[in-house]
C-alpha positions as CSV (number, residue, x, y, z in Angstrom):
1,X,26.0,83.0,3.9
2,X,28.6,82.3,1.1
3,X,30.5,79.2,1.3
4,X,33.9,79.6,-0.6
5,X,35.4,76.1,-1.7
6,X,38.8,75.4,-0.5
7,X,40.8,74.4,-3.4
8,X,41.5,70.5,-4.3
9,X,45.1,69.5,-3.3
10,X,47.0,68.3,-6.3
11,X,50.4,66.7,-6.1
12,X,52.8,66.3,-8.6
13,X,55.6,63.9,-9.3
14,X,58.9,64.0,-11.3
15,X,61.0,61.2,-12.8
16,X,63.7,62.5,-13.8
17,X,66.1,61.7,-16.5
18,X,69.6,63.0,-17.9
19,X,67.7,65.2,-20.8
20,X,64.3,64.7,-20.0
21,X,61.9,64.6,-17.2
22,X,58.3,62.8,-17.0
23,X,55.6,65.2,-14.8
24,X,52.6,63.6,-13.4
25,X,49.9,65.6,-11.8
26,X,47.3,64.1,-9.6
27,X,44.0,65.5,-7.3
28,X,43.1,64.4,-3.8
29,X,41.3,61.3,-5.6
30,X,44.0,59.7,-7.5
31,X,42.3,60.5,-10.8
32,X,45.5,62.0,-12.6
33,X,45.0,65.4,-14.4
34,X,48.2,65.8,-16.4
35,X,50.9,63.8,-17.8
36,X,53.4,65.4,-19.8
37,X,57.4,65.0,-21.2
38,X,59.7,68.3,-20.3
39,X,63.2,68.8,-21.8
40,X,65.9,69.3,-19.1
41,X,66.5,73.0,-19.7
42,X,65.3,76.4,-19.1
43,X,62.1,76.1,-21.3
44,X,61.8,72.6,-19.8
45,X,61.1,74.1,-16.3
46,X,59.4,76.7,-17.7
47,X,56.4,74.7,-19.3
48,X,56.5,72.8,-15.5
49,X,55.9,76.0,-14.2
50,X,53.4,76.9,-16.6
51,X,51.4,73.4,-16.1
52,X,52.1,73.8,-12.0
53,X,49.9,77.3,-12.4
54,X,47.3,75.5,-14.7
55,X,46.4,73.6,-12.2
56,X,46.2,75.7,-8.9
57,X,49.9,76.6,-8.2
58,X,50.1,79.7,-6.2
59,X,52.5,81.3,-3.9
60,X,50.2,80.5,-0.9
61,X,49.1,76.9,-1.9
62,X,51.8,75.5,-4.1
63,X,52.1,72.1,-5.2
64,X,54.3,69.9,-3.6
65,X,56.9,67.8,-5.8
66,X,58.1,64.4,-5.2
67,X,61.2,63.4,-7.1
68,X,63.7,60.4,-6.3
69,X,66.8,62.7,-6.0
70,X,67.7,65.8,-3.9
71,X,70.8,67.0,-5.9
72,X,70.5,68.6,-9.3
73,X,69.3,71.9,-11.1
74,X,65.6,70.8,-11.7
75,X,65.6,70.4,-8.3
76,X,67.6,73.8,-6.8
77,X,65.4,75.8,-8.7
78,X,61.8,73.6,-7.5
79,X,63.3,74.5,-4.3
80,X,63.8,77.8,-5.0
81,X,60.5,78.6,-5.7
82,X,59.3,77.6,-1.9
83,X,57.4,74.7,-2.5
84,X,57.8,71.7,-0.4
85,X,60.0,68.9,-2.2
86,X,59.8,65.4,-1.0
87,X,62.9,63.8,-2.2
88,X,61.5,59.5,-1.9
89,X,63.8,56.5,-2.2
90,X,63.7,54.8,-5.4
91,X,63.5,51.6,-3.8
92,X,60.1,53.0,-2.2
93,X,59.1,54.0,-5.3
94,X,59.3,50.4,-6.7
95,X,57.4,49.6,-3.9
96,X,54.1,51.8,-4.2
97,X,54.4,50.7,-8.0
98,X,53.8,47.0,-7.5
99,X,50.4,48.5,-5.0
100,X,48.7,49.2,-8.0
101,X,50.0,46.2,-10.7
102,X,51.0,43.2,-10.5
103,X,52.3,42.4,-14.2
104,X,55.6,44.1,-12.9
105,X,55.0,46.6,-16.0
106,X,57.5,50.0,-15.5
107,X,57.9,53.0,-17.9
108,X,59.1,56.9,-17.0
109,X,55.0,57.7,-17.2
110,X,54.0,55.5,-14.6
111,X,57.0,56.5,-11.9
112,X,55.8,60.1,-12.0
113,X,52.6,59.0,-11.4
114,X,53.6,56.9,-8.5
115,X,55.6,59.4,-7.2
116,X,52.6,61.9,-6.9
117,X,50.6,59.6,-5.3
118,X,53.5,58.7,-2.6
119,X,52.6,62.4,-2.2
120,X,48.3,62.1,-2.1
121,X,48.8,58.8,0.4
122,X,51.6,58.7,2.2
123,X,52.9,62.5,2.4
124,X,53.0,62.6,6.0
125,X,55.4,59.9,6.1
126,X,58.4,61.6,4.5
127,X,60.2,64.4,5.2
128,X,60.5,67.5,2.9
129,X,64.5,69.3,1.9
130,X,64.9,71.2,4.2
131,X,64.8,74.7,3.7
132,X,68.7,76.1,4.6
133,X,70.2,79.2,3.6
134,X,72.5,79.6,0.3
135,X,75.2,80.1,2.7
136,X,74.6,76.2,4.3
137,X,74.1,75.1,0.8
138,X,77.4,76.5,-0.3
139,X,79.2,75.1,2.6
140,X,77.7,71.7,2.6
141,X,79.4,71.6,-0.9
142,X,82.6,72.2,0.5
143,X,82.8,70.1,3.4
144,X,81.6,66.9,1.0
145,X,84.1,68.2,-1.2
146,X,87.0,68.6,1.2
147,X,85.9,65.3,2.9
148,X,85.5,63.6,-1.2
149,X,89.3,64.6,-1.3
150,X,90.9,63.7,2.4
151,X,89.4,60.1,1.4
152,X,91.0,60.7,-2.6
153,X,94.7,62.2,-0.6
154,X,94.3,58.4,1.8
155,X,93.8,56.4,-1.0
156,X,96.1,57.8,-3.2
157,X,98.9,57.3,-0.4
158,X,98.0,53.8,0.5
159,X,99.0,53.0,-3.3
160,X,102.4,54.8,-3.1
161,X,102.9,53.5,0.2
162,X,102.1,50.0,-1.4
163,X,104.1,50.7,-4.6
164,X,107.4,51.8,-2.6
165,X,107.4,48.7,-0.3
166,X,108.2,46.9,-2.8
167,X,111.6,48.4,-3.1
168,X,112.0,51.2,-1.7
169,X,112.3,51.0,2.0
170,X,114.5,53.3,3.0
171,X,112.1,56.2,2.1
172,X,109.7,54.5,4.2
173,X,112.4,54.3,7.3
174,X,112.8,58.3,6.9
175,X,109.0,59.3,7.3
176,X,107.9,56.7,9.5
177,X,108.3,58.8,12.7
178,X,106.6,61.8,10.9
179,X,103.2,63.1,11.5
180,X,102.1,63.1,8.1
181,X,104.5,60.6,6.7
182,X,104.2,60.1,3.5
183,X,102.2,63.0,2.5
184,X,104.4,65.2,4.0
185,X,105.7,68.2,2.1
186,X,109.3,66.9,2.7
187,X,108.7,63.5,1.6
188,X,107.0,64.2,-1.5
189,X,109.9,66.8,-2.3
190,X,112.5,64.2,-1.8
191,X,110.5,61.5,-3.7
192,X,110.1,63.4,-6.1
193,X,114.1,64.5,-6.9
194,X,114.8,60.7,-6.0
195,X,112.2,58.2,-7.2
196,X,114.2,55.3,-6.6
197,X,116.5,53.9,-4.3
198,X,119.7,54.2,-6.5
199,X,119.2,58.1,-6.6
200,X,118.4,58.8,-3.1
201,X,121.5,57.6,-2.0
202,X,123.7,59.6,-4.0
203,X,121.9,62.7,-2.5
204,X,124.1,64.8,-0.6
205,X,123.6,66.7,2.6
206,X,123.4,69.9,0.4
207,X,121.1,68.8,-1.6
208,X,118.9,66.9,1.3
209,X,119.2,70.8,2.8
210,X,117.8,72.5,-0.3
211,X,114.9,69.8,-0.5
212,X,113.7,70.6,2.6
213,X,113.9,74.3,2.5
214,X,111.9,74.0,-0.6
215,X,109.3,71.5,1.2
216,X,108.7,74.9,4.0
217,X,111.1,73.1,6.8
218,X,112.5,76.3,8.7
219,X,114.2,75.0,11.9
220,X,117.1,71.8,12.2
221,X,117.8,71.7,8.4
222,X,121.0,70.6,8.6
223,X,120.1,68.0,11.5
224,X,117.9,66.4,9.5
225,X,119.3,66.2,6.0
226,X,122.1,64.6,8.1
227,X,119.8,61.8,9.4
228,X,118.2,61.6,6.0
229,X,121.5,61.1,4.4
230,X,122.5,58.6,6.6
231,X,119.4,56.4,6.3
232,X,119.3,56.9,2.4
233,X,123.3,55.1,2.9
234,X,122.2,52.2,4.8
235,X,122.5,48.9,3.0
236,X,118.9,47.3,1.5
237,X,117.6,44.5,-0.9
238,X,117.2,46.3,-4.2
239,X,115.5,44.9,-7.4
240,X,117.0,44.8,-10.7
241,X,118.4,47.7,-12.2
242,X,115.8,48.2,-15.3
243,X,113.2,47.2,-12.7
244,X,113.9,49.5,-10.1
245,X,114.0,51.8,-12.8
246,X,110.4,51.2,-14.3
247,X,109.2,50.9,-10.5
248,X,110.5,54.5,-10.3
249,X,108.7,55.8,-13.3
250,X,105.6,53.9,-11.9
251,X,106.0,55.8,-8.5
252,X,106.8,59.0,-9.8
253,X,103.2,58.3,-11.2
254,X,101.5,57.9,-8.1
255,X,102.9,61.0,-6.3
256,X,101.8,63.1,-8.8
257,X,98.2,61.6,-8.1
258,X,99.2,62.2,-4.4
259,X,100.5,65.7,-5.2
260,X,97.0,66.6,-6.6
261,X,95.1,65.2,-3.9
262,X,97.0,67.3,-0.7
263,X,97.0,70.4,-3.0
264,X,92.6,69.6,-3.4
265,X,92.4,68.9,0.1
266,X,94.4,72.0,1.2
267,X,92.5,74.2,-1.0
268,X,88.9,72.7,-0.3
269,X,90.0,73.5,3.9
270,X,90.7,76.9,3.4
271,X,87.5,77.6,1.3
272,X,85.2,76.0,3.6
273,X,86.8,77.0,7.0
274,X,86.5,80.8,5.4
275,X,82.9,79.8,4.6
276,X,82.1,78.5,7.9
277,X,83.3,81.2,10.0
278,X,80.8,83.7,8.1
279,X,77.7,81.4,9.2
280,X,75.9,83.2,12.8
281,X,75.7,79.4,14.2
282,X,79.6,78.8,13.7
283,X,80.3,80.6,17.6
284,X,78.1,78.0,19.2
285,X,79.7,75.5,16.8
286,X,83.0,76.3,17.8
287,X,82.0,76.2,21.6
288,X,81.6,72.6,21.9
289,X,85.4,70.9,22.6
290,X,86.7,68.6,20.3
291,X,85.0,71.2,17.1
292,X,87.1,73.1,15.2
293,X,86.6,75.2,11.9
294,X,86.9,72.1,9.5
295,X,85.2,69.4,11.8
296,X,82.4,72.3,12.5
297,X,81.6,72.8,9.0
298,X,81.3,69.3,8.4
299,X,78.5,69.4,11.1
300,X,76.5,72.3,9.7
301,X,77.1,71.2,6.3
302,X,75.2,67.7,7.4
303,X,72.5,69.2,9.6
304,X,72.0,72.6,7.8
305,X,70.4,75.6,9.9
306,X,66.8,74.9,9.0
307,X,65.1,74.8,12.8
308,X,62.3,73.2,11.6
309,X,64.1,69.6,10.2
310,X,64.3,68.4,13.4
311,X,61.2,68.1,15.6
312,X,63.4,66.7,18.8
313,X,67.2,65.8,19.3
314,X,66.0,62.2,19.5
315,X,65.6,63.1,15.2
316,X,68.8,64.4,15.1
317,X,70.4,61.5,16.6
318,X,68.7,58.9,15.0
319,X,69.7,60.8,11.4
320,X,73.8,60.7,13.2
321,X,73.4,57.4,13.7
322,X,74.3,57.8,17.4
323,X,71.1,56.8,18.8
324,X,70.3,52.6,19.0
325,X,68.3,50.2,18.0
326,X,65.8,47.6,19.5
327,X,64.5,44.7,17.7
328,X,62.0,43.5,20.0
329,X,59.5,40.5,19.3
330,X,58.2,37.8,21.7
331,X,61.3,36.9,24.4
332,X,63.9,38.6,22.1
333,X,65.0,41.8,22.4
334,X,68.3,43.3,20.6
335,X,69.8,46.4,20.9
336,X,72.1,47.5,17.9
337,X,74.0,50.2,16.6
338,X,72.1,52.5,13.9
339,X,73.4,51.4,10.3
340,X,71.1,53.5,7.9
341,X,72.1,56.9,8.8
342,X,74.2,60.1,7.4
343,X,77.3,58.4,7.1
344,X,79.4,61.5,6.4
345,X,77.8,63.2,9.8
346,X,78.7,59.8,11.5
347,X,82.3,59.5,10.5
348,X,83.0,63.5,11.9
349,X,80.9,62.6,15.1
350,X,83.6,59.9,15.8
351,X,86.4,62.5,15.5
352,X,84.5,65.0,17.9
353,X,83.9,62.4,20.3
354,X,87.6,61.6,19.9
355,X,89.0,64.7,20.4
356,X,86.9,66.0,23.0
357,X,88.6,63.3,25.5
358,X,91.6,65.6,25.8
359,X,89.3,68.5,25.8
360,X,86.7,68.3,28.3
361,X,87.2,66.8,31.8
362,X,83.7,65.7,31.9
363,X,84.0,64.0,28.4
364,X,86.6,62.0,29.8
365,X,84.6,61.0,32.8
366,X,81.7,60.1,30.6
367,X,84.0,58.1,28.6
368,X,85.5,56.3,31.3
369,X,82.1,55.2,32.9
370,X,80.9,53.5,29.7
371,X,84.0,51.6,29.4
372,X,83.9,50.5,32.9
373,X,80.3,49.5,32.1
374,X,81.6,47.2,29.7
375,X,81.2,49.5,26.3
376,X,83.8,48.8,24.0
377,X,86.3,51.8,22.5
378,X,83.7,52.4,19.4
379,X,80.4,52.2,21.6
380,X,81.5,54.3,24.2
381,X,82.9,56.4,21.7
382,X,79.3,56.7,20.1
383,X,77.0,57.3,23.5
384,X,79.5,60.1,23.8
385,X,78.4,61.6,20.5
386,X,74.9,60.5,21.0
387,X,75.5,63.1,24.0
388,X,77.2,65.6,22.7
389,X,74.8,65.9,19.9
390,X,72.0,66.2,22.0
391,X,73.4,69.1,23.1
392,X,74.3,70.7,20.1
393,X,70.7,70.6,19.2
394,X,69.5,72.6,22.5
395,X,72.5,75.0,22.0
396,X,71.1,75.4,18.5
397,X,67.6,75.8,19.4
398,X,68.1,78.5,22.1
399,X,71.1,80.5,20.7
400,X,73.5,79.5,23.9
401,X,77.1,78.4,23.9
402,X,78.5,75.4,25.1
403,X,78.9,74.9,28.9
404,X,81.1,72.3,30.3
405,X,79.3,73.3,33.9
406,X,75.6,72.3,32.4
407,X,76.8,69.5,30.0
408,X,78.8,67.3,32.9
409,X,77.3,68.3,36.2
410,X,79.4,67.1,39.1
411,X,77.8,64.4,40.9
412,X,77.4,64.6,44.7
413,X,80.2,62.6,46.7
């Protein structure tokens, strides 16, 4: 009887550079079997390639890659060829390196090395990229985006807001009761015709009219450029005249930097929100209260639509950061709230939870209980997206919508 040999693993590792890369290839007993320098280009990953199906690379068995980043082009197209690609800490790395010297000695050569054997000893330990569709892919890079630019559009009105209390109240006083205050289409209209105190109050009520018809307002027009006239008239500390001037320029500055951020933001919503609605999981998305387009493709975006990343919703929760932690030893034993986690996936679970108070009865009631158990507003607030995303894995898994019935069964009286 013929025996046939199974092949010998090999594992190869990647430290990559701005223009170059360093690839290490070792077998099942650490003895390395290639080290070589590729250029960060098309015949860069070509020679990879190449040195990949030297050594046993096929499209049944091929070579896993460990690399200490999971964003980039070297790495979309690794992935693209199916293979499994570990993306490792680099603060792990530094730690397998001092396993094997103790002089503290680093170069490019020697991470790649340790990277593949992270791979030869340890792979089981750490989790592959998942493998989502382009269409997860491309909204994941629009919800970081859109989310990259909400954070840019507060920022960039904190600084106004800053800039104009220093003398400029009375725009302040008009916006305060407004949803959006300050980065509200009117507001920024007005502040930008009048940048400074001394020319906001010689606005007249026709011109506060036109203002606001340009800023989109459609009903009360003339109701409101009244109020706004008559706050803009009220008496208020003012600075001196060449410095209220140069505050103006300064502020005119700033809204421009505002202006850019709500139009990015804007933009960024309606280009994920179309993205998200073409995706087959956005229905049972959508069918959890509290969701909508923009908060649902934040969730996709962060947990993809790979069924396979997440063995149990215990793995899912742990990566939301909604599920504790206990630090047990001897008499002491601590129960905390998860800090290393997906902090993008986090900050939108606290928004779901949020919402969904005014959305689901049973929510509410959920809510309520932890509170009276002593919880306070962010802990209850986090067992309720703990909960909700438990679900949203089993909806997930089986295809089923959201049922308010099955999530929050009434108790008997």
């Amino acid at each position: 009887m013929e025996i046939t040999e199974l092949p010998t693993p090999v594992f190869c590792g990647v430290d990559w550079a701005e223009d170059h890369h360093d690839i290490a290839l070792v077998d099942a007993g650490g003895q390395q079997l290639a080290k070589v320098r590729i250029s960060d280009d098309a015949a860069g990953f070509a020679q990879l390639m190449a040195l990949l199906a030297e050594h046993g690379d096929s499209e049944d068995i091929p070579v896993p890659v460990a690399i200490e980043t999971s964003r980039g082009l070297l790495v979309s197209c690794l992935r693209a060829t199916g293979r499994a690609v570990f993306a490792i800490n680099p603060l792990a790395v530094a730690r397998y390196r001092d396993r094997h010297s103790v002089a503290r000695k680093k170069s490019d050569a020697v991470d790649a090395a340790a990277l593949a054997n992270i791979l030869r000893t340890d792979m089981a330990a750490h989790r592959p990229l998942p493998a989502d569709s382009e269409l997860v892919q491309a909204i994941a890079v629009l919800a970081r985006a859109q989310q990259d630019a909400v954070w840019a559009r507060g920022q960039a009105h904190n600084k106004l807001r800053s800039q104009l209390r220093e003398f400029y109240p009375a725009i302040l006083d008009a916006f305060a009761q407004h949803k959006h205050g300050l980065c509200s289409r009117e507001a920024r209209s007005i502040l930008a015709a009048a940048p400074t105190p001394a020319s906001a109050a010689k606005l007249t009520r026709r011109r506060l009219q036109s203002l606001l018809k340009q800023a989109g307002r459609i009903r009360g027009i003339q109701a409101e450029a009244e109020r706004l006239h008559e706050i803009f008239k009220r008496d208020y500390l003012h600075q001196l005249p060449q410095v209220e001037a140069a505050l103006g320029h300064q502020t005119s500055a700033l809204l421009r930097q505002l202006n850019t951020a709500c139009e990015n933001a804007d933009q960024l919503e309606e280009a994920v929100t179309q993205a998200f609605e073409e995706h087959p999981d956005a229905p049972v998305i959508r069918s959890f209260p509290g969701l909508a387009a923009l908060t649902g493709a934040r969730v996709l975006a962060e947990i993809g639509d790979d069924r396979t990343r997440f063995a149990t919703a215990g793995s899912l929760k742990a990566y939301a950061g909604s599920a504790p932690v206990t630090r047990a030893s001897g008499k002491s034993c601590k129960v905390m709230s998860r800090k290393v986690k997906n902090q993008r996936l986090a900050a939108v679970g606290y928004v779901w939870a949020f919402n969904s108070l005014t959305r689901s009865p049973g929510a509410r009631a959920h809510y309520d209980r932890r509170r009276a158990a002593g919880d306070r507003h962010v802990a209850a607030q986090r067992n309720l997206f703990n909960r909700f995303i438990s679900m949203l894995f089993h909806c997930l898994q089986t295809g089923h919508a959201y049922s308010e019935a099955i999530a929050f069964p009434q108790a008997p009286a």
